[in-house]
C-alpha positions as CSV (number, residue, x, y, z in Angstrom):
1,X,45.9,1.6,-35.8
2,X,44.1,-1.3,-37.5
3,X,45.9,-3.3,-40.1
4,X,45.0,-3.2,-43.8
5,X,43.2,-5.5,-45.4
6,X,45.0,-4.5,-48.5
7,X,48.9,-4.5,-48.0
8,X,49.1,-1.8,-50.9
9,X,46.6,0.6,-49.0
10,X,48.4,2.7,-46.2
11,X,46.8,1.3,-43.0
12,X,47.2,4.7,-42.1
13,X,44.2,5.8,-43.8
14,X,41.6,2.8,-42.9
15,X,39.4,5.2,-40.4
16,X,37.9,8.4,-40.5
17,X,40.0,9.5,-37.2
18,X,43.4,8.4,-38.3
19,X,42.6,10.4,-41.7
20,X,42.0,13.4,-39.8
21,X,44.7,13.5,-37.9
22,X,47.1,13.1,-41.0
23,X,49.4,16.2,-42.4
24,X,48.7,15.1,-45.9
25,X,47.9,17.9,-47.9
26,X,44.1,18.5,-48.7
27,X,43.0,18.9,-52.6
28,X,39.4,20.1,-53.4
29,X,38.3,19.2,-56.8
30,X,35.1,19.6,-58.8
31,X,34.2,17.7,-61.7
32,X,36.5,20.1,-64.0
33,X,39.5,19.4,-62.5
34,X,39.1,16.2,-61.6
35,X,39.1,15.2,-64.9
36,X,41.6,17.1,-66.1
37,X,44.0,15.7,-63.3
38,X,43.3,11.9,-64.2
39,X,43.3,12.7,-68.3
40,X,46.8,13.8,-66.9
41,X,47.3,10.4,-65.1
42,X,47.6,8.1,-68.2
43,X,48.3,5.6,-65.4
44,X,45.3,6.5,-63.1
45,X,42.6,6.3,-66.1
46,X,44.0,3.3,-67.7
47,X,43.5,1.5,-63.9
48,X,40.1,3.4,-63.6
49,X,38.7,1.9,-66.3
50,X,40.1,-1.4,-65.7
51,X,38.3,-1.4,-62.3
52,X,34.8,-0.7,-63.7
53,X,35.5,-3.0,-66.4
54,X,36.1,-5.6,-63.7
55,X,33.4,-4.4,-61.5
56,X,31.0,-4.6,-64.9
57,X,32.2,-8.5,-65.5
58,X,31.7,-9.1,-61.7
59,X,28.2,-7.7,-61.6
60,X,27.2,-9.8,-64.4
61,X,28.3,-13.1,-63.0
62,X,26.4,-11.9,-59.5
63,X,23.5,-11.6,-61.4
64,X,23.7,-14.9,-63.1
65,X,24.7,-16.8,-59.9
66,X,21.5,-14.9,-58.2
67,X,19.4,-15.8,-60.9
68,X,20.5,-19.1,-60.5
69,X,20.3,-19.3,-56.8
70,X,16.7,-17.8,-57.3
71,X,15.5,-20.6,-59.5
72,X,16.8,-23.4,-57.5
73,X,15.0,-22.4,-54.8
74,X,11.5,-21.8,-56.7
75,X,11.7,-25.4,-58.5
């Protein structure tokens, strides 16, 4: 089993196989009920929308140090 990169994600779970072979149980979801279930998780939307805040912030400082990057090397 590999090791997570992540010690707070089960290293369980890192491949496809390893997932497969787990008796977790399954959940299907469509839109719906998936956001009923996380308007139920006052946890799991407040860190939801703190990750694509943070992915927003970090795709804006990609694009300015690309831009950058970009013009250095057409001066």
């Amino acid at each position: 089993m590999k090791s997570s990169p992540n010690p707070s994600f089960p290293s369980a779970f890192i491949s496809v196989e390893t997932a497969k072979q787990c008796d977790c149980e399954k959940i299907n979801l469509d839109e719906k009920t998936f956001r009923w279930e996380i308007n139920e998780a006052a946890c799991a939307t407040g860190k939801l929308a703190e990750g694509i805040r943070r992915f927003a912030a970090d795709t804006a400082k990609l694009e300015t140090f690309l831009a950058e990057k970009l013009q250095i090397q057409t001066a």
